[in-house]
MINUTOR-758639 format. One record per residue (C-alpha): residue number from 0; y, x, z. Coordinates in nm, 2 decimals, padded with zeros to 4 digits. Last residue first. Example, Ala and Ser with C-alpha at 12.3 -4.5 7.8 and 13.67 -1.06 7.14 Angstrom:
2
   nr       v       u       w
    1  -00.11   01.37   00.71
    0  -00.45   01.23   00.78
END
This chain:
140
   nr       v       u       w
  139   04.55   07.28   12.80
  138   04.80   07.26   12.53
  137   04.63   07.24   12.21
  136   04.66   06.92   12.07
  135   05.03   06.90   12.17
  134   05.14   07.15   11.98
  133   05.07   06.93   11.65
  132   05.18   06.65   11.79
  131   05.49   06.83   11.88
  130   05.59   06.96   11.53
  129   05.56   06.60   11.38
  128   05.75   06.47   11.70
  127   06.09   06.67   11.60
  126   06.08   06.49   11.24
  125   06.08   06.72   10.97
  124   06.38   06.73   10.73
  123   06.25   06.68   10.36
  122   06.23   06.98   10.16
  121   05.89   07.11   10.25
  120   05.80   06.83   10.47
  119   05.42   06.81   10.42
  118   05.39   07.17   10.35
  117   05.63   07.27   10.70
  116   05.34   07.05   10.87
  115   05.07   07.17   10.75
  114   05.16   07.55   10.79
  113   05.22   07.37   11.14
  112   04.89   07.25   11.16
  111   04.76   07.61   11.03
  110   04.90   07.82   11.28
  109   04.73   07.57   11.56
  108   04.42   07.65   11.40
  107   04.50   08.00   11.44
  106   04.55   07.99   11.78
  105   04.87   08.14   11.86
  104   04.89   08.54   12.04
  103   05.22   08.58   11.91
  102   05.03   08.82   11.71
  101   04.80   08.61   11.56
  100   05.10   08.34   11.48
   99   05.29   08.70   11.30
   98   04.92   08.70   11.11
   97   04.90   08.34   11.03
   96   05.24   08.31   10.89
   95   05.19   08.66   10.69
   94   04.91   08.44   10.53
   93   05.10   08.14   10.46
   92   05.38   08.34   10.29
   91   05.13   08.52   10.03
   90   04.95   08.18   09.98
   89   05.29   07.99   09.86
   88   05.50   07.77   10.05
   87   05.76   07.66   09.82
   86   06.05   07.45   09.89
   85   06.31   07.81   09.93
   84   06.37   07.74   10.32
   83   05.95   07.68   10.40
   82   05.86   08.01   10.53
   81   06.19   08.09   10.71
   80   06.09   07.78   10.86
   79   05.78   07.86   10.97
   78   05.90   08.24   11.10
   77   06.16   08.10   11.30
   76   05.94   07.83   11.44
   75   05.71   08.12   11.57
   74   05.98   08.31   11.73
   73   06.04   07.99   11.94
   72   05.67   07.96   12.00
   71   05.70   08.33   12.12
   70   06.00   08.25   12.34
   69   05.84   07.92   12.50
   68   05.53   08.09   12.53
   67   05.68   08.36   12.75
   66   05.51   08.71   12.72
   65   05.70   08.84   12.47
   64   05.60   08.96   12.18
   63   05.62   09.34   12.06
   62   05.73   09.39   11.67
   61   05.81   09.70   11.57
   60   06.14   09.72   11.41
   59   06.08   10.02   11.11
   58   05.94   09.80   10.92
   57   06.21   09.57   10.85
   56   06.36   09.87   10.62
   55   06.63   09.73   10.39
   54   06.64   09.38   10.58
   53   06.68   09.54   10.90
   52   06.98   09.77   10.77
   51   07.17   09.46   10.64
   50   07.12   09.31   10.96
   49   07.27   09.57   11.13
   48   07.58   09.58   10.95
   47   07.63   09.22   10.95
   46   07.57   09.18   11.33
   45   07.28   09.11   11.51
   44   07.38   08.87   11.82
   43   07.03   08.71   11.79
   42   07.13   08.35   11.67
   41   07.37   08.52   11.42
   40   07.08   08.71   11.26
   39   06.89   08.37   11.25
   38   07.20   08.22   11.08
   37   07.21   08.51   10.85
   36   06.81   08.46   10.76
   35   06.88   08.10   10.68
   34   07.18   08.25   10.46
   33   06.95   08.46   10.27
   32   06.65   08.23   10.26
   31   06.87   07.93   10.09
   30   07.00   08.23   09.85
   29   06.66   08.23   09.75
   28   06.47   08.59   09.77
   27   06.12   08.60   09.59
   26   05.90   08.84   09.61
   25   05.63   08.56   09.82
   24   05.63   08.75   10.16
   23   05.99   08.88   10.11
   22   06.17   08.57   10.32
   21   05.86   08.61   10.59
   20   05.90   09.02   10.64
   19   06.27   08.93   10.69
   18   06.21   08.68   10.99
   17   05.97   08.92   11.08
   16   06.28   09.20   11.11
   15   06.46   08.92   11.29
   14   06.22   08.88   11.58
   13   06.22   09.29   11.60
   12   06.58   09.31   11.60
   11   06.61   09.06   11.87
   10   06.34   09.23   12.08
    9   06.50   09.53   12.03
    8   06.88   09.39   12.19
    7   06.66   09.26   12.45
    6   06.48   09.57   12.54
    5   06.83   09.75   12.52
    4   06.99   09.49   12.76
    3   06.67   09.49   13.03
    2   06.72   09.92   12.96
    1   07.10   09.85   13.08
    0   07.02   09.68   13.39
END
């Protein structure tokens, strides 16, 4: 019981640790970004203290996904819209995008659509079906 409560209290560190890797990808921290990665940090039951130790060394929270899709597509929404909190999507971001979608085991095509996406409504509010036609095309 209390290794299933350690895993998850890694896992959540580890989601929140990309979540960090994505707001430094382009060496540029808005205050948007920092209170998007709060709310994330909230989301996961990481307190302030915590959090303040993942974003000095997010390396040191190795990333493992889980095998759920609906888990590692909902860590892969975090990461696009950690990308796309400051109104500026630039190359640096997009690339750590498709390597955290790599390891989330995402087709990189599918990566790309909602790179598209987030691009298309940088700082407008997306529409829930723009995200799902995207998804859509690749679901089996």
């Amino acid at each position: 019981m209390f290794d299933e409560l350690n895993s998850d209290v890694d896992k959540n560190r580890s989601i929140l640790a990309l979540v960090v890797e994505m707001a430094k990808a382009d060496q540029f921290n808005s205050p948007i970004e920092e209170k998007y990665i709060a709310f994330v940090a909230e989301q996961l039951k990481i307190g302030k203290e915590e959090l303040s130790l993942i974003k000095n060394k997010p390396e040191q929270f190795p990333f493992i996904p889980p095998e759920s899709e609906q888990e590692r597509m909902t860590i892969l929404y975090y990461v696009l819209f950690t990308m796309r909190m400051d109104g500026e999507i630039s190359q640096a971001e997009e690339n750590i995008c498709h390597k955290f979608g790599l390891k989330l085991g995402f087709n990189p095509a599918l990566t790309q659509d909602l790179i598209r996406v987030m691009k298309t409504y940088a700082l407008k509010e997306i529409p829930p079906e723009a995200m799902l036609e995207q998804i859509k095309k690749y679901l089996n």
